[in-house]
C-alpha positions as CSV (number, residue, x, y, z in Angstrom):
1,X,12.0,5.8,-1.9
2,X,15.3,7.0,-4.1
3,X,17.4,10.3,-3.2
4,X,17.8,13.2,-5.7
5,X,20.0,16.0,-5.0
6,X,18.5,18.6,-6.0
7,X,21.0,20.2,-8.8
8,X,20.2,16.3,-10.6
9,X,16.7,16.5,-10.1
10,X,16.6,20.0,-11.9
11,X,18.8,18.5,-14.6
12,X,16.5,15.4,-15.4
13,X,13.5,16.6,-13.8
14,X,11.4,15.1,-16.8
15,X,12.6,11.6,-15.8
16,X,11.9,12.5,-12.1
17,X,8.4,13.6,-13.0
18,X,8.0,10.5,-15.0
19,X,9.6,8.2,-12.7
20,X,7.0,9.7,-10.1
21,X,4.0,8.9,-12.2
22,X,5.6,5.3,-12.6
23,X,5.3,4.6,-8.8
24,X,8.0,5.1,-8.0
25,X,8.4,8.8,-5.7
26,X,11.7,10.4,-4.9
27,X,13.1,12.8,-1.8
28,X,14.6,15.6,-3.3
29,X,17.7,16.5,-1.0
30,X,19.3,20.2,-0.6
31,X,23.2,20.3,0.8
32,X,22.0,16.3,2.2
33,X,19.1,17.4,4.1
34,X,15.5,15.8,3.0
35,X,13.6,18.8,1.5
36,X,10.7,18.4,-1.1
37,X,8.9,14.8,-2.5
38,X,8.3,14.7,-6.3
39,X,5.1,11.9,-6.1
40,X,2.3,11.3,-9.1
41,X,-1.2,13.3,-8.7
42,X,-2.4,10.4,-8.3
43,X,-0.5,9.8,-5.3
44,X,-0.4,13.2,-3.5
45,X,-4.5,13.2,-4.3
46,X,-4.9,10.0,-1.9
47,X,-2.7,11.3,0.9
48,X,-4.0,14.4,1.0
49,X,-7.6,12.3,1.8
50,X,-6.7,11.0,4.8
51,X,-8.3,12.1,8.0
52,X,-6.4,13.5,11.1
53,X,-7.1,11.0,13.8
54,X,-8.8,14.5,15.8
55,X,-11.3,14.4,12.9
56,X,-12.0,10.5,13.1
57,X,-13.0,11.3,17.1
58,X,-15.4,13.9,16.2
59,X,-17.0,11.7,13.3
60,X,-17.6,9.0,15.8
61,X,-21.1,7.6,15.8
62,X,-21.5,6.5,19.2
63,X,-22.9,8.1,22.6
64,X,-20.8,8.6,25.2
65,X,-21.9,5.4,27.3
66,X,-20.7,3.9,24.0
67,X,-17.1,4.2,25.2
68,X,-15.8,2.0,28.2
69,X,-14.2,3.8,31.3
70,X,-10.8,3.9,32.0
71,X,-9.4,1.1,34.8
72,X,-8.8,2.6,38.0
73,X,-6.4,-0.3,38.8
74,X,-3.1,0.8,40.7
75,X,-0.1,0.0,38.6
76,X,1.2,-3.4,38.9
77,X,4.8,-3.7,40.4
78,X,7.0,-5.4,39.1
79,X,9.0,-8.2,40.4
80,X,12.8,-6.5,40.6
């Protein structure tokens, strides 16, 4: 993914914008630091789909006696 400082990116923001639908997303940077992504609809609409992992846990089908219990094994040492 390109860097744009920012002042550029207001100057050709049409290009950026285009660019962005094109596939091909860029950082926008203020004084060097990473501040803003320019990505297509398209893009942002598919990211913004995907579950946290806390909501995949809850979701989960299963019954409790579906998940395995932890090993109660004492740590292995290691040869030193």
């Amino acid at each position: 993914m390109r860097e744009i400082q920012l002042k550029d990116a207001k100057a050709t923001l049409s290009a950026v914008v285009d660019q962005a639908v094109a596939g091909e997303p860029a950082v926008i940077t203020r004084h060097g630091r990473k501040q803003a992504v320019i990505l297509s609809f398209k893009d942002y609409e598919r990211l913004s789909r995907v579950p946290s992992f806390g909501r995949l846990l809850a979701a989960f089908p299963g019954t409790k006696s579906d998940i395995l219990p932890r090993s109660r094994k004492p740590a292995r040492e290691v040869d030193l």
